[in-house]
N, C-alpha and C positions, 0 to 999 in steps of 0.2 A: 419324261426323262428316264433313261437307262439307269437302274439301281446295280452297282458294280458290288459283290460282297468284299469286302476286306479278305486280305491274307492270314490276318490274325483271327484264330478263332477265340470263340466266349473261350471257353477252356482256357488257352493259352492267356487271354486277360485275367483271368480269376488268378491263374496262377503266379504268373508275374505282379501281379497287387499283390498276393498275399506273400512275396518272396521280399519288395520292398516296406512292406509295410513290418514285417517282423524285423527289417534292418534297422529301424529307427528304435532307438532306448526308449522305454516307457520313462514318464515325467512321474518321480513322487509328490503327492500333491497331497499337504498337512489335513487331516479329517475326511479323507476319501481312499486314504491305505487298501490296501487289499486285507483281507482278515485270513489266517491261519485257519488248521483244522479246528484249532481248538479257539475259536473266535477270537482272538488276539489280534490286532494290528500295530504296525510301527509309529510311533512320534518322531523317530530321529533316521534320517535317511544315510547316515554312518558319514556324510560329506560338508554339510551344512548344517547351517544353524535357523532352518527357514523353519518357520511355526512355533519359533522361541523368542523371547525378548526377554532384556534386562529390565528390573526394576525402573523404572521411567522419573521415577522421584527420589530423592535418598531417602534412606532409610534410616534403623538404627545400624546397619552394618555396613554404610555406606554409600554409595555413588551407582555399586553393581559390581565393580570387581574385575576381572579381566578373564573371558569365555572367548575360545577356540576351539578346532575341530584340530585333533595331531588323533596320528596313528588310527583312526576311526572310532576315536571316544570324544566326546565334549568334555573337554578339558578347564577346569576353573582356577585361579590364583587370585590372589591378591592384586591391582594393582595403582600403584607399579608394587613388586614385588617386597613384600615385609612394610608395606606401607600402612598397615591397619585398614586399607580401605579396600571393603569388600561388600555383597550384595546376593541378590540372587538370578537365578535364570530362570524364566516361566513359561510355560506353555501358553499359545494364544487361547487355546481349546480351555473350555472350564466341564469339568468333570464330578460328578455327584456320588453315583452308586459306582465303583467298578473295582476293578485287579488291577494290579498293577506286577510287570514284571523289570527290573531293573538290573543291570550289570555294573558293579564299581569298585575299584582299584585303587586307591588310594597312596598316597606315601603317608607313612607314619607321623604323626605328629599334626595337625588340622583339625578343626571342631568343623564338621558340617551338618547336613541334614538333606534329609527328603522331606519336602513339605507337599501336603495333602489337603486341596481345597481351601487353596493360598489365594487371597488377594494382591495385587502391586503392592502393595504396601507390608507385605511377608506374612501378615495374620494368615494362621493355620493353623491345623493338626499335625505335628512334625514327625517324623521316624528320625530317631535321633539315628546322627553316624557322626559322633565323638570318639575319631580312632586317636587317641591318647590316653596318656593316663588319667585315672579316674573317670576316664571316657565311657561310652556305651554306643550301642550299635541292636539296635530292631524296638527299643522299650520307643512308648510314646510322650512327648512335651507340646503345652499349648503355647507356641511360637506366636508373641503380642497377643496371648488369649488369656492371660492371668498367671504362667508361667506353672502353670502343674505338669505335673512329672510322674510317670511312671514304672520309672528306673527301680526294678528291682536291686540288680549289681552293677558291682563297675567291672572295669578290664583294667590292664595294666601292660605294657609289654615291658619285654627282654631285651634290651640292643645291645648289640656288639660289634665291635668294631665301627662305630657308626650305621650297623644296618639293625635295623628288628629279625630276631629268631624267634622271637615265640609270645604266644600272648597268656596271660594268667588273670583269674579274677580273683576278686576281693569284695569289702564291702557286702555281705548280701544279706536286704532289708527283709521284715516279714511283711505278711501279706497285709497289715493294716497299714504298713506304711506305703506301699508302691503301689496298692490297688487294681492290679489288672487280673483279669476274669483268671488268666493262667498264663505262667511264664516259665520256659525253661531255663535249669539252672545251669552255672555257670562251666560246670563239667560237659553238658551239653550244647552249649555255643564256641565253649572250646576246639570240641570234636568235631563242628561241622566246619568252622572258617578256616581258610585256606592262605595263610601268613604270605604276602608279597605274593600274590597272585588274584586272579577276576574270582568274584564272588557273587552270586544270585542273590536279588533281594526280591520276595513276592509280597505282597501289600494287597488287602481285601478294604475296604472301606465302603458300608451301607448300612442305611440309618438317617433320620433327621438327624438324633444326639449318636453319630455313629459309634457300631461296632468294628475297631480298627484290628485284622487279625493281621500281625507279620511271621514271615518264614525266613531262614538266611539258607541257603544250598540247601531245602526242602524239610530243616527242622526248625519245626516251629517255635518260637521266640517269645510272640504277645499276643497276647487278644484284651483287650482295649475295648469298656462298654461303655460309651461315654451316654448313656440314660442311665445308667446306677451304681460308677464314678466317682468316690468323695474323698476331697481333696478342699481343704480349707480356699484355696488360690481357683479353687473351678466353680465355675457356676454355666451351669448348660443351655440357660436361657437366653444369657449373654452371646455366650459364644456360639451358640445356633443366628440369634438376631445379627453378630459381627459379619459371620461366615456366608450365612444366608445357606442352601441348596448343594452348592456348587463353586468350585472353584479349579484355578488352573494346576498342577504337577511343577515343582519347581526343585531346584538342585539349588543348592548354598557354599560360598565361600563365606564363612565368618569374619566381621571386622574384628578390629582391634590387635594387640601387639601378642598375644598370644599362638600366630599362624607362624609358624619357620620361613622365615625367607626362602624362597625359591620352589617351595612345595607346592604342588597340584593336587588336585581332587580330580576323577576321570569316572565317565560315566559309559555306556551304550546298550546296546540291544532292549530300548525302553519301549515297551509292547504294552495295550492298553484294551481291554475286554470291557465295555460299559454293560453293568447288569438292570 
């Protein structure tokens, strides 16, 4: 039989493959991200909510709350709205040793949180983000862990006219009462957050009894040793045995009648380094 060559050469197939094959959108796919320079990869694909679940049982903060994707932030509220009923969001992925980096925006008035090597059931290490009064934002609390706190200060804001201007602190405990390794003070959390507008949070956690250090827009906040940590309410044994290893990244809408009707919490650019 006569071998006839084709009109198309290898060349012009290589080429043509590789001119279709870059037409097609890559698939973000949760735990295979691609990593940054700086070994970072994404959790949140800025579209969906895929590699995340709600709390699957209530809680003490409820049902789960109501999570959306607006404007390319994971968006959380109440729902229905001012209902007291609220919950959290978790990551499929359970995470041990890593970094954490975080974007969040908030409207004033909302108790929430970052919780850190979270079970369904909310048990964690929390980064508090209590943006109201007598609130606090980067100190650590044991979220269903015995409820220890390491709230050096509070915050407070300014509203006017119905909007927040400006934020002020108060409150600031000594070091035998708040217990963390080192915390900035409240002239310095001042200067770094950014009133009504995205705000970085970066999160270090590693350790069995971890060492939790947080940053807000690159000044440091806490660092958190939870092997030499005391706190009447903490016992490390416990909360190692609860927690186990490893747990999933989770965002908070607070239950109870304390959330402003209609308010959100808004999260994105959630980038994840396991060390």
């Amino acid at each position: 039989m006569q071998y006839t060559h084709s009109r198309f050469s290898r060349r012009s197939f290589i080429q043509t493959t590789a001119l279709t094959t870059a037409a097609i959108p890559s698939l973000w796919v949760p735990g295979v991200a691609a990593k940054d320079k700086d070994g970072f990869r994404s959790l949140f694909d800025g579209k969906t909510l895929k590699g995340w679940h709600k709390n699957p049982q209530r809680i003490g903060h409820g049902t789960g709350g109501r999570w959306y994707v607006e404007k390319g932030a994971i968006t959380g509220e109440q729902e229905p709205p001012g209902s007291g009923n609220g919950g959290i969001l978790l990551t499929d992925e359970k995470f041990g040793d890593f970094e954490l980096l975080i974007d969040m925006n908030h409207d004033w008035g909302p108790c929430s949180g970052l919780f850190l090597r979270s079970n369904d059931k909310g048990q964690c290490f929390q980064m508090m983000v209590d943006y109201h009064d007598n609130g606090n934002i980067g100190h650590i609390y044991g979220e269903g862990t015995g409820g220890f706190n390491s709230r050096a200060f509070d915050i407070n804001g300014v509203v006017k006219d119905g909007k927040l201007v400006k934020i002020t602190g108060a409150k600031v405990r000594k070091s035998e009462e708040h217990g963390c390794v080192f915390t900035c003070t409240p002239a310095q959390w001042i200067k770094a957050w950014r009133v009504n507008d995205w705000n970085t949070a970066r999160v270090r956690c590693v350790g069995k009894y971890p060492r939790i250090t947080t940053w807000l827009n690159g000044q440091k906040v806490c660092e958190f040793d939870g092997s030499t940590f005391k706190h009447k309410q903490y016992n490390r044994e416990n909360v190692a045995k609860t927690l186990g290893g490893a747990g999933s990244i989770a965002v908070q809408v607070h239950g109870g009648t304390g959330w402003p009707k209609g308010a959100k919490v808004r999260w994105r650019n959630v980038k994840v380094k396991e060390l």
